[in-house]
C-alpha positions as CSV (number, residue, x, y, z in Angstrom):
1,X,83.0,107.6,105.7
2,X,83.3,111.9,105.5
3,X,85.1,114.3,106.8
4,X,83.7,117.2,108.1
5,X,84.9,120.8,109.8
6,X,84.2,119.8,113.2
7,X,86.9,121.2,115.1
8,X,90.8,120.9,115.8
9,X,92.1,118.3,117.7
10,X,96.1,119.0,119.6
11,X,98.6,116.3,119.4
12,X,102.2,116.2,119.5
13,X,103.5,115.6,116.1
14,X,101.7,116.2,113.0
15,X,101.3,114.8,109.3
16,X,103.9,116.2,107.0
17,X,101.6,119.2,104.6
18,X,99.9,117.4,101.3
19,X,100.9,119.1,98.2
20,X,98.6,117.4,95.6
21,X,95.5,119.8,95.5
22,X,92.1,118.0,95.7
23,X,92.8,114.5,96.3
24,X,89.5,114.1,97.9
25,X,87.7,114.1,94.6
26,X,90.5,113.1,92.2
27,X,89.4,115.2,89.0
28,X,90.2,113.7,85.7
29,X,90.3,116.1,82.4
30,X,92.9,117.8,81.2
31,X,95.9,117.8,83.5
32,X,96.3,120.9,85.9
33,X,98.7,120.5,88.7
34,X,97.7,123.7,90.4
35,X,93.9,121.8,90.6
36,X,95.3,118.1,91.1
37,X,93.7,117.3,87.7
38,X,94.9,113.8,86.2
39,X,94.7,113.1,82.6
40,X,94.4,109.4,81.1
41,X,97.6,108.3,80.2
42,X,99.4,105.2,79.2
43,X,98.0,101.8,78.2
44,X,94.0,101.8,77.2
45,X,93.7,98.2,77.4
46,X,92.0,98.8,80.6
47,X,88.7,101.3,81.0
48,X,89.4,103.8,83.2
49,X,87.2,106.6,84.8
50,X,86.4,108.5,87.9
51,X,84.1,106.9,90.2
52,X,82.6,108.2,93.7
53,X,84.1,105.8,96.1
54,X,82.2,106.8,99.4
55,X,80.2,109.9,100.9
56,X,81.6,112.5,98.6
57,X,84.9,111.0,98.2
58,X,86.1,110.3,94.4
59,X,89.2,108.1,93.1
60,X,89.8,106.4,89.7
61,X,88.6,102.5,88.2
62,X,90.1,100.3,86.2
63,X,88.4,97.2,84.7
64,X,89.6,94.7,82.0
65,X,93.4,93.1,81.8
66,X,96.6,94.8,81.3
67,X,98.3,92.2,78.5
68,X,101.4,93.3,76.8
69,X,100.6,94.7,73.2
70,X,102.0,92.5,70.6
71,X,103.9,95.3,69.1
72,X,103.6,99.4,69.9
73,X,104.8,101.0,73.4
74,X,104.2,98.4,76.7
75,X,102.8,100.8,79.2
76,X,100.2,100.4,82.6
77,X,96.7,101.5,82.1
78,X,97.2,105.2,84.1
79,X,96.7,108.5,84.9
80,X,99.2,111.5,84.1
81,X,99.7,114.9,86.2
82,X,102.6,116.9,83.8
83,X,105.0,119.5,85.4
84,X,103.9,119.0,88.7
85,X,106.1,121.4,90.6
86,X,109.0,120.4,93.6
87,X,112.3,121.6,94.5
88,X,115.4,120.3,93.3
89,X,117.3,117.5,94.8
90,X,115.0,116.7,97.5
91,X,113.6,113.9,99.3
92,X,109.4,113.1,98.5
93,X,106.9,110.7,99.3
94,X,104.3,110.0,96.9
95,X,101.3,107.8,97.9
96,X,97.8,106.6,97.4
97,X,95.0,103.9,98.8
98,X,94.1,100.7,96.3
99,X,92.3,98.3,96.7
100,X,90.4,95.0,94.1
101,X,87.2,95.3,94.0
102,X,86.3,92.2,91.7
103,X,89.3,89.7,90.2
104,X,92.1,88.6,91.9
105,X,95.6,89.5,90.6
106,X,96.0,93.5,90.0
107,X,99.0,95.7,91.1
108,X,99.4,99.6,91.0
109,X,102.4,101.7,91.5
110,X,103.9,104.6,89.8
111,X,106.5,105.6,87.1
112,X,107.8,109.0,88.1
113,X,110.3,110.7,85.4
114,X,113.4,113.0,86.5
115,X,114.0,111.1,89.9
116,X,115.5,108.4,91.7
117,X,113.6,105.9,93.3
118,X,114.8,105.4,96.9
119,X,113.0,102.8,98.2
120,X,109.0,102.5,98.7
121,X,106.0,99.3,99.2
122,X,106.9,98.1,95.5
123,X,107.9,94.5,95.1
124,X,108.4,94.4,91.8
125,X,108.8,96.2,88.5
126,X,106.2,96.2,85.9
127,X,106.0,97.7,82.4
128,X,108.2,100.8,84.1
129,X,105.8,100.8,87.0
130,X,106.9,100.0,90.9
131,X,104.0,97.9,91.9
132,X,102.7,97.0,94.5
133,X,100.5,93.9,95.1
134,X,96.8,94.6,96.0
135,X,93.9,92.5,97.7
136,X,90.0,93.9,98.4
137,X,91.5,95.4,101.3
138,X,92.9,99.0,101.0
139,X,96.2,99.0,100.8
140,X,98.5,102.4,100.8
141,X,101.1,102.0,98.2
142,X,103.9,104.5,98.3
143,X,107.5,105.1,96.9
144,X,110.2,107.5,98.0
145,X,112.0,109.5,95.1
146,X,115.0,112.1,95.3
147,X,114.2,114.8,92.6
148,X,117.6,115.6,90.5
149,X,118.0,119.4,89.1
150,X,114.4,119.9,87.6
151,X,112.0,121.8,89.4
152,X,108.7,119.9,87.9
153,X,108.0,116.3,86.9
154,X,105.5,114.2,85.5
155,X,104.0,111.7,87.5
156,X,102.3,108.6,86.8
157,X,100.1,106.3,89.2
158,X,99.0,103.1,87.3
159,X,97.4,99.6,87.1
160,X,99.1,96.5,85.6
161,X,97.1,93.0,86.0
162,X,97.5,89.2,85.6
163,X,96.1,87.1,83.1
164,X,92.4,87.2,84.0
165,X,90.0,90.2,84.4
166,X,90.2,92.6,87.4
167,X,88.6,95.5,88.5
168,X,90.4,98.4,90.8
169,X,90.3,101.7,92.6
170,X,92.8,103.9,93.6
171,X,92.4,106.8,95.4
172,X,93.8,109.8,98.1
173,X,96.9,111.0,96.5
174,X,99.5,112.4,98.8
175,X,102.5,114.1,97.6
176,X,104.6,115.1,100.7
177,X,108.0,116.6,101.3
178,X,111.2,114.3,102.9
179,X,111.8,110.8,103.7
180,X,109.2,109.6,106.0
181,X,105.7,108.4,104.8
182,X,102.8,110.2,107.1
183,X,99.1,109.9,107.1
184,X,96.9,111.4,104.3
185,X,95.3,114.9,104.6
186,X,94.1,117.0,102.6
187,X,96.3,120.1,100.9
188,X,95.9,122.9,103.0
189,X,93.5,124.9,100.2
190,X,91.5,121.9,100.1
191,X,87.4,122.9,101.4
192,X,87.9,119.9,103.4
193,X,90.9,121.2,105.4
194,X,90.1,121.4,108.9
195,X,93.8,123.0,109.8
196,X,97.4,122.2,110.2
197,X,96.3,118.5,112.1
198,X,94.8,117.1,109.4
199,X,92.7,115.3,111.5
200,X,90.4,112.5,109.8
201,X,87.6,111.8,111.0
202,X,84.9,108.3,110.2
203,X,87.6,107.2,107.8
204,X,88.0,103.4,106.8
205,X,90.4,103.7,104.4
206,X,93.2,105.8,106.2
207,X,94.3,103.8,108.9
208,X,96.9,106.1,111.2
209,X,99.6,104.4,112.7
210,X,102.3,107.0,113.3
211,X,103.5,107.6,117.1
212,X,101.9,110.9,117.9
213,X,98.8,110.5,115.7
214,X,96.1,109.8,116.7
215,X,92.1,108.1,114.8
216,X,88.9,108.6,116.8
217,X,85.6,108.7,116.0
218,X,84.6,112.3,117.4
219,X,86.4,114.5,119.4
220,X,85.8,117.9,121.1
221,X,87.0,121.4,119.7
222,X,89.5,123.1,122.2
């Protein structure tokens, strides 16, 4: 899987912009929202790091279970981006790609402070997180917030687990303005950014579905 500056492709509609910078390579440190830098956050029943999930392409894995402390704060296992900027009282889309890799019973999702949660792929609430479940397939789990009078918030994307051991990734953050969930691209700063398409190329994880997009494996540069 890549995605390479081959060219633009014209199609009638296009993705809504990404506003989460790198989401490509998911950098973890010391949170930076201008740089889409995550910081470990929550819960560290789990081990958490940044691992290269394919040709360049970087996300974040969790291994262990995520039990409820007997005592002390009950939180996911997760990754924080503080004072990550938006407008006021507006409609966003927050998403990302998950998927088990070893285990069976894992769920990821977000908590997301200073907003209400509209709807999203969640099916239940977990230690403050909207999960959603997750098989070995990648699955795109998303929520839809309306932002009240503050102009930044922090977000959280995080892991809760069954009973038994698990291992996940999570990766290809996209933060997007309004109420309707588009495919991923990268911001429009990105090195990766091809133009206002988006287009994705070779990708097995994004799988566009949208009327008006369109997936192929090359095309030609008009």
């Amino acid at each position: 899987m890549g995605i390479s500056k081959q060219g633009i492709i014209s199609m009638n509609g296009s993705p809504n912009p990404n506003l989460m910078p790198n989401s490509y390579i998911m950098q973890l440190g010391t949170s930076n929202p201008t740089q889409g830098v995550w910081r470990l956050a929550g819960s560290n029943n789990m081990t958490r790091s940044r691992v290269l999930i394919s040709n360049g392409m970087y996300g974040f894995q969790n291994s262990g279970i995520q039990i409820t402390p007997s005592g002390g704060y009950d939180d996911a296992s997760c990754y924080g981006i503080d004072n990550f900027p938006t407008d006021a009282n507006e409609d966003y889309i927050i998403s990302f790609y998950a998927r088990i890799i070893d285990g069976t019973e894992a769920y990821a999702g977000y908590n997301i402070y200073a907003s209400t949660i509209i709807d999203g792929s969640h099916t239940k609430i977990d230690r403050n997180y909207r999960v959603t479940p997750l098989t070995k397939d990648w699955t795109r789990c998303w929520i839809h917030i309306k932002t009240n009078t503050s102009t930044s918030r922090n977000i959280f994307i995080g892991i809760t687990t069954g009973n038994t051991e698990v291992t996940t990734q999570m990766c290809l953050v996209k933060i997007e303005k309004g109420s309707v969930l588009t495919a991923w691209t990268p911001n429009e700063n990105d090195d990766i950014y091809v133009g206002s398409s988006g287009f994705i190329e070779n990708n097995d994880i994004c799988k566009i579905q949208k009327q008006g997009y369109i997936q192929s494996p090359e095309f030609i540069e008009i």
